[in-house]
TIRO-141503 format. One record per residue (C-alpha): residue in three letters; y, x negated, z. Coordinates in steps of 0.25 Angstrom, whole numbers, padded with zeros to 4 digits, always signed. Layout:
# residues N
alaYXZ;...
This chain:
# residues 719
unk-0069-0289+0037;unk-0054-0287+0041;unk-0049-0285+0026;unk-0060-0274+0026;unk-0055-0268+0039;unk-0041-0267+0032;unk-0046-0263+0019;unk-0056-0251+0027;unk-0042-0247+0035;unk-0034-0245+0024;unk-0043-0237+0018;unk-0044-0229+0029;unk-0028-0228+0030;unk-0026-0224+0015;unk-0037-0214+0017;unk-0030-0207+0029;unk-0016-0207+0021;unk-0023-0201+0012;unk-0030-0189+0020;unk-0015-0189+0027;unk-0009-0186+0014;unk-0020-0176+0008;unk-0018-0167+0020;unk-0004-0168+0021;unk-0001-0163+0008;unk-0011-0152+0010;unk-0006-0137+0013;unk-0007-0130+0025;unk-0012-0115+0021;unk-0018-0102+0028;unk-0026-0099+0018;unk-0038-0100+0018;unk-0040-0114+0009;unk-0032-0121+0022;unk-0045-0123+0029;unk-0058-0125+0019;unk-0049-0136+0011;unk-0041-0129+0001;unk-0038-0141-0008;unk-0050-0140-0014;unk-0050-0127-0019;unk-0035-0129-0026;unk-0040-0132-0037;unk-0053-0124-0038;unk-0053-0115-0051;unk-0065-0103-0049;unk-0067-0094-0061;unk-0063-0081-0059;unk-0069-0068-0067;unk-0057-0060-0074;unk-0062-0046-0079;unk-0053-0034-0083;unk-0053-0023-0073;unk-0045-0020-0062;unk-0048-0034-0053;unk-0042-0043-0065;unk-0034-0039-0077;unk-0021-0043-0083;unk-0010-0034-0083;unk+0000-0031-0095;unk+0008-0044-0091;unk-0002-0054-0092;unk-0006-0055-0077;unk-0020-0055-0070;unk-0021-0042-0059;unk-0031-0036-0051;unk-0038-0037-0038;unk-0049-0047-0042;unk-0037-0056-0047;unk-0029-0053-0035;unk-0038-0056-0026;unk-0041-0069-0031;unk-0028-0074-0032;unk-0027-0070-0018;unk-0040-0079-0014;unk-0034-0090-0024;unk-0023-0089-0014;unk-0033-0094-0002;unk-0041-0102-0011;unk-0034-0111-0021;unk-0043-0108-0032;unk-0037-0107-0046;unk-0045-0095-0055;unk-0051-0096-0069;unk-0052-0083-0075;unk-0064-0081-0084;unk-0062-0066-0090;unk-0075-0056-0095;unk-0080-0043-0093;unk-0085-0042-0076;unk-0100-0041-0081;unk-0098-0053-0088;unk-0091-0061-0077;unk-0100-0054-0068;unk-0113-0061-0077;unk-0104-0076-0077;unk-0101-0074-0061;unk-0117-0076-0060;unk-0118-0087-0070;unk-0109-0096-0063;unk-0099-0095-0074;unk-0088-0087-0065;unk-0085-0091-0051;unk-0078-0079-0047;unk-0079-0063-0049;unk-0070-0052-0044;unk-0076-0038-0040;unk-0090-0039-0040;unk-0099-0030-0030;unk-0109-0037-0020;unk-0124-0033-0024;unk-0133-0040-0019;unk-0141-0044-0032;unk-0129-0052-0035;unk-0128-0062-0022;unk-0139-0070-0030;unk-0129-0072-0042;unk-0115-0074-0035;unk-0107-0073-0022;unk-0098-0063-0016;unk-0086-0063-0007;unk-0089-0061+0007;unk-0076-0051+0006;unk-0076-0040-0004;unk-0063-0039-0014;unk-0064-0022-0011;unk-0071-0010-0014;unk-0072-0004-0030;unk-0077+0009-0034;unk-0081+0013-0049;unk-0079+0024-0057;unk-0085+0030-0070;unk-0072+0030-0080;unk-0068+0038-0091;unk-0058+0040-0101;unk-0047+0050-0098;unk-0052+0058-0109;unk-0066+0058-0106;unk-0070+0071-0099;unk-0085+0070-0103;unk-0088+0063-0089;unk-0085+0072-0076;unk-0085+0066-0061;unk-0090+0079-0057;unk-0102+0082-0068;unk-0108+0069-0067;unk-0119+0073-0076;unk-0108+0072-0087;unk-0110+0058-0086;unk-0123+0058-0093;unk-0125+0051-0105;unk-0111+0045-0104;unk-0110+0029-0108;unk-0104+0023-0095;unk-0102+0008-0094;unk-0100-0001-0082;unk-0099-0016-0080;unk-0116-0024-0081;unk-0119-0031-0067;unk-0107-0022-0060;unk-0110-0015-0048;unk-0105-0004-0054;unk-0116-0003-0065;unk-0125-0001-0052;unk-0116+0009-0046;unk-0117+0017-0059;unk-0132+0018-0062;unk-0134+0022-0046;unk-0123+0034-0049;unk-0129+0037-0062;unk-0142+0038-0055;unk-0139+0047-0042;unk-0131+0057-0050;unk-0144+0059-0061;unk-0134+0054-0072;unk-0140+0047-0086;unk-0128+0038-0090;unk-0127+0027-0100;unk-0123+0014-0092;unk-0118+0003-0101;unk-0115-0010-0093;unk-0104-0016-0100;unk-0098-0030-0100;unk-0085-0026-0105;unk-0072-0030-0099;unk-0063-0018-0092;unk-0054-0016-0102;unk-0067-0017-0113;unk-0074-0005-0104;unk-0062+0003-0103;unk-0059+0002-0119;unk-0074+0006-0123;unk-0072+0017-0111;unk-0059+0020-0119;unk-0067+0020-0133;unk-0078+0030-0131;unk-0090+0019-0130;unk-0091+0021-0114;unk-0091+0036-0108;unk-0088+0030-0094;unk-0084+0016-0088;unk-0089+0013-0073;unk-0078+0004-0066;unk-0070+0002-0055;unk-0057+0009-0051;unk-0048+0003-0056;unk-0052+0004-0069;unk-0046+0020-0069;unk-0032+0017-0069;unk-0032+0003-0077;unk-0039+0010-0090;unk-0035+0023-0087;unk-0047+0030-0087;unk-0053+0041-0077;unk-0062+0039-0065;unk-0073+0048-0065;unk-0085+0045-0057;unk-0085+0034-0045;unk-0098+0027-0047;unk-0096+0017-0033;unk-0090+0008-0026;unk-0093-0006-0019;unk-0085-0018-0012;unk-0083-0028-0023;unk-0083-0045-0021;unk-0080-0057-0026;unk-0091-0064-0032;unk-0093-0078-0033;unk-0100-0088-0042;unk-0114-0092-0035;unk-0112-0106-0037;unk-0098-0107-0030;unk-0101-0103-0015;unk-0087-0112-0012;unk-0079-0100-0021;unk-0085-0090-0014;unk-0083-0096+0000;unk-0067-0099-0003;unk-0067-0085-0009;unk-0072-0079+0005;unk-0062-0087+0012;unk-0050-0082+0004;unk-0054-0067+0006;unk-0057-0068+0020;unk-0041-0075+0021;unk-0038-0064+0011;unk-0042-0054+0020;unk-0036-0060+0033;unk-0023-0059+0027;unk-0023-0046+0020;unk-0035-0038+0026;unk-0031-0026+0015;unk-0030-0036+0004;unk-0043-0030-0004;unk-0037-0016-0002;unk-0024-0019-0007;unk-0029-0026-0019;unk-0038-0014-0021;unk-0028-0003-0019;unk-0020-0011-0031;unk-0030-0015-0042;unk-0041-0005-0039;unk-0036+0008-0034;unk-0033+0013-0046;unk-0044+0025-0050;unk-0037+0036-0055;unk-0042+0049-0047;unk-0053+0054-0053;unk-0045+0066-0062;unk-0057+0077-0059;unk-0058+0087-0050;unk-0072+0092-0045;unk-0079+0104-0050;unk-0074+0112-0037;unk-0060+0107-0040;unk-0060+0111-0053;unk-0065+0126-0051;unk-0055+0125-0040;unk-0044+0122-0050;unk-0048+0133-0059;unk-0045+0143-0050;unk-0033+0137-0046;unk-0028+0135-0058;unk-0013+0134-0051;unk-0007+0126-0038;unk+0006+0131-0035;unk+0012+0119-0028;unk+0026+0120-0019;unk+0036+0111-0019;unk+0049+0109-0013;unk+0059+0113-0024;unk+0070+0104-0018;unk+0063+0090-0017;unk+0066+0080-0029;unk+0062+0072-0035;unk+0048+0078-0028;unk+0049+0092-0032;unk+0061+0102-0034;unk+0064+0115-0041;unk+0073+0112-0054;unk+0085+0120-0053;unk+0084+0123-0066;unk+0072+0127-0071;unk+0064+0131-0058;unk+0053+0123-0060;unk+0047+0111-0054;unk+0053+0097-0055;unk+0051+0084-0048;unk+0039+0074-0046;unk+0030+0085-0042;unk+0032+0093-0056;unk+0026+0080-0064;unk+0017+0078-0054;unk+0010+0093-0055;unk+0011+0093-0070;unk+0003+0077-0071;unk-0006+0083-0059;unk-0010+0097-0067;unk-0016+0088-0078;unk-0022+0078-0071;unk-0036+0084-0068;unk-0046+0081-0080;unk-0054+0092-0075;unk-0044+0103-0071;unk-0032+0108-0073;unk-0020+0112-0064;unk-0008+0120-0064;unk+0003+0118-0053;unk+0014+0129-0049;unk+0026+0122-0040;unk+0033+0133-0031;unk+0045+0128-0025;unk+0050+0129-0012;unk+0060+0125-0004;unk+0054+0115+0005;unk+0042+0109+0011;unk+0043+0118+0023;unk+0042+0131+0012;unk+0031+0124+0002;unk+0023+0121+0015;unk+0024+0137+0020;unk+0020+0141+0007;unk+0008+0132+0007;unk+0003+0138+0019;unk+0007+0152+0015;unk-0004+0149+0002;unk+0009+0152-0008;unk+0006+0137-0013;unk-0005+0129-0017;unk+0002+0116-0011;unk+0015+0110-0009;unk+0023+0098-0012;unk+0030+0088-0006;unk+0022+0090+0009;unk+0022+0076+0017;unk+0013+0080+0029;unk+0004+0073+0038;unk-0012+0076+0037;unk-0010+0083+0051;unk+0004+0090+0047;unk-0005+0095+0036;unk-0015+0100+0044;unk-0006+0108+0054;unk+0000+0114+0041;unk-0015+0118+0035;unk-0013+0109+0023;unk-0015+0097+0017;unk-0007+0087+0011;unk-0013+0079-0004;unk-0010+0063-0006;unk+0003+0059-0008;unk+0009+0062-0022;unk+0023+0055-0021;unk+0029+0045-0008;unk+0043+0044-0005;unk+0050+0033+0002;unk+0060+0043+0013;unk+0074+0039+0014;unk+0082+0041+0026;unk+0098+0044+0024;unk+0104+0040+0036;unk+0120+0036+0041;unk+0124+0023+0038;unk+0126+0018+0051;unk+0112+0023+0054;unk+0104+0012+0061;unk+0092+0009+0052;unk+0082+0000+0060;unk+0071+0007+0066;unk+0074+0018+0063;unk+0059+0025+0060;unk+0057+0023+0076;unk+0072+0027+0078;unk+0074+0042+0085;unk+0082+0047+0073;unk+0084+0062+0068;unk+0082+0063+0055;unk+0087+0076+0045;unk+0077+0082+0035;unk+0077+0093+0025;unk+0072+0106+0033;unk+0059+0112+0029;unk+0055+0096+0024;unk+0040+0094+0031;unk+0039+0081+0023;unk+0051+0075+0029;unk+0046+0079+0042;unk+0033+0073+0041;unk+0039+0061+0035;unk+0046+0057+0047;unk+0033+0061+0058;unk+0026+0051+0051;unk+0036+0039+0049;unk+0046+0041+0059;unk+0041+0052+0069;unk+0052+0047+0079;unk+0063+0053+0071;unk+0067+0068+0074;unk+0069+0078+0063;unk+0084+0086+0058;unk+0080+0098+0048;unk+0093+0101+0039;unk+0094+0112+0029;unk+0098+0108+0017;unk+0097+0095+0016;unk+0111+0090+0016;unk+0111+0095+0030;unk+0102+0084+0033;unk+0111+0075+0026;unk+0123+0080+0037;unk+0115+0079+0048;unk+0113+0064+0046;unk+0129+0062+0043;unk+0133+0070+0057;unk+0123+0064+0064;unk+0113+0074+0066;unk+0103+0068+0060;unk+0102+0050+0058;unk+0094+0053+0044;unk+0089+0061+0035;unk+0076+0059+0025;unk+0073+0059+0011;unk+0064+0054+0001;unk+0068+0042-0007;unk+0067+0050-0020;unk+0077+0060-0015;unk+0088+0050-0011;unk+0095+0054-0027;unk+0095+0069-0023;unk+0103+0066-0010;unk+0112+0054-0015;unk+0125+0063-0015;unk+0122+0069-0001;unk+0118+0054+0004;unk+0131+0049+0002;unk+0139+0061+0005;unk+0134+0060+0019;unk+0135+0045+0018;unk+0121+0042+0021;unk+0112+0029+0015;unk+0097+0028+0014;unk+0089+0023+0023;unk+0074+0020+0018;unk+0061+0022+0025;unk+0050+0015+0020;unk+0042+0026+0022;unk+0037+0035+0012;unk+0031+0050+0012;unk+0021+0056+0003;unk+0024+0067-0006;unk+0012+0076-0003;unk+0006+0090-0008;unk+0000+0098+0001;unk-0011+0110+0001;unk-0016+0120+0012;unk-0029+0116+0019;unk-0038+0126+0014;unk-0036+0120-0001;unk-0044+0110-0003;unk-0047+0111-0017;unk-0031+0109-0021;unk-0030+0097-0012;unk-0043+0090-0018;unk-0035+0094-0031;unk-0021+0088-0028;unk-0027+0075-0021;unk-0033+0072-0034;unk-0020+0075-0045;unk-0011+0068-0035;unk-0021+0056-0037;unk-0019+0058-0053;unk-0007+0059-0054;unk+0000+0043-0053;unk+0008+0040-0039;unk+0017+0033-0048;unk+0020+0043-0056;unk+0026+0052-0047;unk+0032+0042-0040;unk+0040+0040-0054;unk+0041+0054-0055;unk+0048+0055-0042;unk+0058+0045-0045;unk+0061+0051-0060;unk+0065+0064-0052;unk+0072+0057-0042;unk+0081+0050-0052;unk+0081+0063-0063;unk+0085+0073-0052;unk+0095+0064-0047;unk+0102+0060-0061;unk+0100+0078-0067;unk+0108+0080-0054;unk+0121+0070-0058;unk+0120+0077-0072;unk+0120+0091-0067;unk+0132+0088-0059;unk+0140+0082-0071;unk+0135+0094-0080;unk+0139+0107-0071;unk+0152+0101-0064;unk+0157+0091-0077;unk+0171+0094-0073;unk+0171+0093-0058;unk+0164+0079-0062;unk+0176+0075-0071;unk+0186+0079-0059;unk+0177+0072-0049;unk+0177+0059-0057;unk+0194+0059-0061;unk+0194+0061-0045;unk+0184+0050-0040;unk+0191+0040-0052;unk+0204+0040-0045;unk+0198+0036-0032;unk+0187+0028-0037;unk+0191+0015-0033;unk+0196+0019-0019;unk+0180+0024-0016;unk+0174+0014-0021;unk+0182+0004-0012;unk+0180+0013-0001;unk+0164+0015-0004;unk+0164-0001-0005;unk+0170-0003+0010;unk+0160+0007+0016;unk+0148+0001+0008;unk+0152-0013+0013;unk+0155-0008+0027;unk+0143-0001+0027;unk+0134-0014+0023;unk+0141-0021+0033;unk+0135-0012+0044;unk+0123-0013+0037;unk+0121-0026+0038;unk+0126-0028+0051;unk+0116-0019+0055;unk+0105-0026+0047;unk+0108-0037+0052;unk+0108-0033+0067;unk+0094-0027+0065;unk+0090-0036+0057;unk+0092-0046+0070;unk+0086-0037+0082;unk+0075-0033+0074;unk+0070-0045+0065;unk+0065-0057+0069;unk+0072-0067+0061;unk+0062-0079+0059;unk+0051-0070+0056;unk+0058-0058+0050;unk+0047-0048+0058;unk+0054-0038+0069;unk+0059-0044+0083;unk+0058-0042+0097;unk+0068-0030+0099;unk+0061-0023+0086;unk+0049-0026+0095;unk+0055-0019+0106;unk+0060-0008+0099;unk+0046-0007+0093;unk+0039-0007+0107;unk+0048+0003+0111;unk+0047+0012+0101;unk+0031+0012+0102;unk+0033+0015+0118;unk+0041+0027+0115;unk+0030+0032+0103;unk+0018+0028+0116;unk+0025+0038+0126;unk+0028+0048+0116;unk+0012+0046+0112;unk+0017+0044+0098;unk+0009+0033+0096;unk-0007+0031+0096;unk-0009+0018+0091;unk-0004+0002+0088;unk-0006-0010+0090;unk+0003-0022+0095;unk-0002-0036+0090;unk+0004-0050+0097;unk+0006-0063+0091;unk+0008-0076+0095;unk+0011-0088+0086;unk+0001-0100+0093;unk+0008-0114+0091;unk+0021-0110+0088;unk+0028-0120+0101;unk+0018-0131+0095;unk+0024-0128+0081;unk+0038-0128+0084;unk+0037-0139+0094;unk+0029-0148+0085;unk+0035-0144+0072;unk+0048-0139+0073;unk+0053-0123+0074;unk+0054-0123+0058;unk+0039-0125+0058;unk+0038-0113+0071;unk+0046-0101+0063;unk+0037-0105+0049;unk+0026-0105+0059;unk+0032-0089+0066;unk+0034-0084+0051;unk+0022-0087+0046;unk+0016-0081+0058;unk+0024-0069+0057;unk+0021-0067+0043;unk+0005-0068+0047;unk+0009-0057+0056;unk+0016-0048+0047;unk+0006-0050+0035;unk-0005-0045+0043;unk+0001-0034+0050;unk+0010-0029+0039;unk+0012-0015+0043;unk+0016-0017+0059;unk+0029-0021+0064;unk+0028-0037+0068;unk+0038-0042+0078;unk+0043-0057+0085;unk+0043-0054+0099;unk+0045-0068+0104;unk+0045-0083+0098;unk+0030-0082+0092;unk+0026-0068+0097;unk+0025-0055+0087;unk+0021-0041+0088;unk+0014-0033+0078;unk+0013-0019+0082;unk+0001-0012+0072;unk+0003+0004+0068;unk-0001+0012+0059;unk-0008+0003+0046;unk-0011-0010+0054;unk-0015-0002+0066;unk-0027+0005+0058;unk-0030-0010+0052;unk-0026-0018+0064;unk-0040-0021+0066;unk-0042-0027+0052;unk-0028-0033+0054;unk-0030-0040+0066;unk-0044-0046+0062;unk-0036-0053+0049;unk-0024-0058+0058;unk-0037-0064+0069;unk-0044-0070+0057;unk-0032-0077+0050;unk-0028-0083+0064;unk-0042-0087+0068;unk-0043-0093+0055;unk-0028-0102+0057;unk-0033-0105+0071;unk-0046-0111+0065;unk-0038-0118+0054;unk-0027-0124+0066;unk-0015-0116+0060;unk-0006-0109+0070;unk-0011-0096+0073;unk-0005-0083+0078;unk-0012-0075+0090;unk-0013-0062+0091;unk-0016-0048+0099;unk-0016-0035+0098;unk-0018-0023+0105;unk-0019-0006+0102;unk-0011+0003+0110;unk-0019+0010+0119;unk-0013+0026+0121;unk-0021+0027+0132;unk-0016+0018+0139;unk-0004+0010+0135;unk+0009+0016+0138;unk+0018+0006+0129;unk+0018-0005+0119;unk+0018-0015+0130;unk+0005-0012+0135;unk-0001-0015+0120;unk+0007-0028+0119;unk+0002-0034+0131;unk-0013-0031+0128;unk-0010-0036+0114;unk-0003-0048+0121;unk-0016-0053+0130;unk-0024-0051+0116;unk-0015-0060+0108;unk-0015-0071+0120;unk-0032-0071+0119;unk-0031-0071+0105;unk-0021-0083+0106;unk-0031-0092+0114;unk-0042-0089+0104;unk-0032-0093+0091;unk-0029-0107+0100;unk-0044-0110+0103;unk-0049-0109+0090;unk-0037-0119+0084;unk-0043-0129+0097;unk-0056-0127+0089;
């Protein structure tokens, strides 16, 4: 008995070394694999179906893209699963998802007929829509005489939701149309489209900018899933786990990945009847423009005529339309304040460059069209211009008179800055060198056309980091010509004129040099004998000042750098905190504020984890914190105020989401509370106008809010 006692214990003890040494070696994780026993799904393969369209493809290099793929690396990510790629056409897959012969399926749309054949995700991946497609050339098929589609041979993927969508259009417009449902791959069905054996290709989007080839009808739309093999309910319920953590972490993640892979239809390049007699009768649009604004628009000295990223733009734009044709006449003036006169006087049709708000446009009786160029805006200040802060500082800033951009410009990024007008502009350049003025404004693109002025007022740049639009604008009582310019802005390619911007940015600025050395060769040759016999001397001198210049820089930096920054956690500190409150106080009695949020945090445990596992372990544990923090509230202003305390004060973007954004920071920490990781509570409060008279008042409610919150995040780790 006593030889089997001690055989029976040592059992037992090898046993425990062992569990002892199996969880010791496994990793701690957030994802969502940590709490359901990730070690079994290492190794896990599921069969993935890789189709050619816009949700997987390989690109010229050889790499797999597209937002089926990407989403699944991402749920890889949470999941450990390692993917077999089996490739076909979608019907095809579509057919081996039901025979058990596929375990997974990317963009499939929930029809109830289906739930008997496979599983869907309990979160969709997005919303598609569909389109008819033609080739460029084909003009037989028109958006606005649908009867033209009679007869034609239209194919569409079999057992596609689609092919459904189709026949229903088909039927409530009265149309007869050939339907072929095809199993060919994307690139097979965009060839035979190509080759005359299809009149029409129903599918989504992105198909349009892929294959280049032209939306024309859109059939429908529906949210589309992942769908799953009926027999492997574990895939499916790994599958919702790793969306839903997906989602907790990035609740835009499907729109992102939508705007990059699917947001790619070309506008539809045909205008409607209405439009088109429109047109006719309008055979030209006289557009003014600012005859002094390169590399946006100018006057060429030489010729007269139009030059600048608004002359390639008008000649892409007046052939754009398939339907129509257009004819443009610049008229230029001498700025935005005259080109916006003579808009309202009726002497133009529209005007170009306007940035104006919706209700600036409104006091003025017109309208402004979608952006057709952005511009990062530069300010040229003194060096020894302080440059923290300084969107919230009081500063007086010189722009070229008659500029309404500029003004607007500054109203919507830095309304707290009070406006110099100077005529021309190298006035505004003087004012900032006596004083007058602490800046002056420009767009980036402009910066080679000043250089010489820059550094003969010895001025440096200073960016941003905001941009403004580039916009035409047309009076209120023409609707026709905005419905018109909405749609050719849309056809002609954003990165096109952003190229052609900077081509005329870097051609004006290099024409300009040559001029010089053309008209005045022999000034130039003096110039140069002169400047070689003191050469050296400059340059030592030019040397001294740069390097006492970035000394005060740095300085500077790194004194600012120390008030303002937190230097464990890298977010801003208690004085930027301060300043901040401050600053919002002043914006409340001036009633120039309506509505944010303040959001407190406190780090549960963190005294437990530094006394019980050193304070290494408590600043790994406050970083990782903070970058919870900042990764969920990315467009707010995140600051330590005290040893494990942060503020997030929510404007703007995460203001209009906050709701959204606070349900994903609730779940991720009810989530680590259930698992027993350190947790982070939270509360937040809106500013009342009614009632609140300062930040403060926010704060303290937002304070109580977070304390409650910190009891509930405690009794669920007892639990």
């Amino acid at each position: 008995m006593k030889t089997a006692a001690g055989f029976q214990q040592r059992i037992l003890r090898t046993a425990a070394f062992l569990l002892i040494a199996l969880l010791a070696n496994m990793p701690l994780s957030l994802s969502v694999h940590a709490d359901d026993g990730a070690g079994a799904n290492q190794s896990k393969v599921v069969r993935v179906g890789w189709y050619d369209s816009a949700y997987c493809y390989t690109d010229q290099f050889g790499r797999r893209r597209g937002i089926a793929y990407e989403y699944q690396q991402r749920i890889a990510a949470h999941t450990g699963w390692v993917y077999e790629y089996v490739e076909g056409s979608w019907p095809n897959l579509f057919q081996m998802l039901m025979n058990g012969e596929i375990d997974l399926l990317s963009d499939v749309s929930y029809v109830k007929e289906r739930e008997e054949h496979m599983l869907f995700s309990n979160l969709p991946m997005g919303t598609e829509s569909y389109y008819s497609f033609v080739i460029p050339e084909n003009d037989s098929v028109s958006p606005e005489d649908l009867s033209t589609y009679n007869g034609k041979h239209v194919g569409v993927n079999k057992n596609s939701i689609q092919s459904g969508m189709l026949r229903d259009w088909a039927a409530r417009n009265g149309l007869d149309i050939d339907i072929e449902y095809i199993t060919n791959t994307g690139d097979e069905a965009v060839d035979r489209l190509k080759q005359g054996d299809l009149d029409a290709l129903v599918a989504l989007d992105g198909y349009g900018a892929r294959y280049q080839i032209e939306p024309v009808s859109k059939i429908g739309s529906s949210d589309f899933f992942f769908a799953v093999n009926k027999k492997r309910p574990d895939i499916l319920n790994e599958l919702n786990k790793a969306m839903f953590a997906i989602h907790d972490e990035d609740p835009l993640y499907n729109h992102r990945l939508t705007e990059e892979y699917l947001l790619l239809t070309k506008t539809n390049a045909y205008v409607s009847p209405d439009l088109e007699a429109w047109l006719a009768k309008h055979d030209t649009i006289t557009i003014g423009y600012v005859d002094n604004f390169l590399p946006f628009c100018a006057r060429d000295k030489k010729t007269g005529e139009l030059t600048g990223a608004l002359k390639d733009y008008l000649e892409a734009a007046s052939t754009r339309l398939k339907n129509a044709s257009i004819n443009f006449e610049p008229l230029p003036f001498a700025s935005t304040e005259d080109a916006l006169a003579a808009l309202k006087r009726g002497e133009v049709d529209s005007i170009f460059p306007i940035n104006i708000s919706s209700d600036d446009g409104e006091k003025h009786g017109m309208f402004p069209i979608a952006p057709l160029i952005n511009t990062e805006m530069t300010l040229l200040v003194r060096p020894d211009t302080p440059v923290i802060g300084m969107p919230n500082m009081n500063l007086t800033v010189a722009i070229n008179a008659g500029n309404t951009s500029y003004e607007n410009f500054i109203k919507d990024n830095a309304p707290n800055w009070n406006i110099k007008t100077c005529s021309p502009v190298e006035e505004c350049f003087r004012a900032v060198k006596k004083g007058e003025a602490d800046s002056l404004i420009i767009p980036s693109y402009r910066l080679n056309q000043f250089e010489e002025m820059t550094d003969n007022y010895g001025l440096v740049h200073m960016h941003t980091g905001e941009t403004m639009g580039m916009s035409f604008a047309v009076r209120r009582d023409a609707p026709e010509l905005y419905a018109v310019l909405s749609k050719l802005v849309h056809l002609v390619s954003a990165d096109d004129m952003q190229y052609a911007v900077a081509s005329y940015a870097y051609h004006n600025h290099k024409v300009s040099v040559m001029e010089v050395l053309k008209n005045h060769w022999i000034a130039v040759i003096i110039l140069i004998v002169s400047i070689f016999s003191v050469i050296q001397f400059l340059l030592i001198k030019k040397l001294r000042a740069e390097r006492k210049i970035n000394e005060q820089q740095q300085k500077l930096i790194s004194v600012t750098r120390i008030a303002y920054r937190d230097p464990l956690t890298g977010v801003k500190s208690k004085n930027a905190y301060n300043e901040a409150c401050q600053e919002i106080d002043n914006r409340i009695a001036s009633k120039e504020v309506s509505a944010f949020a303040a959001v407190l945090f406190d780090l549960n445990n963190l005294k437990i984890v530094n006394d019980t596992q050193g304070h290494n372990a408590g600043d790994t544990y406050i970083k990782k914190a903070t970058h919870i923090i900042c990764q969920t509230f990315s467009h707010s202003p995140v600051f330590r105020i005290g040893g494990d305390e942060f503020v997030a004060i929510l404007e703007r973007l995460d203001f209009e989401h906050r709701e959204e954004l606070f349900t994903a920071f609730a779940n991720q920490m009810n989530h680590r509370a259930e698992s027993g990781d350190n947790t982070i509570a939270f509360g937040y409060s809106c500013f009342d106008p009614k009632t609140d008279k300062s930040i403060k008042a926010v704060v303290e409610r937002a304070d109580s809010n977070m304390y409650k919150n910190k009891k509930l995040l405690k009794s669920k780790m007892k639990k």
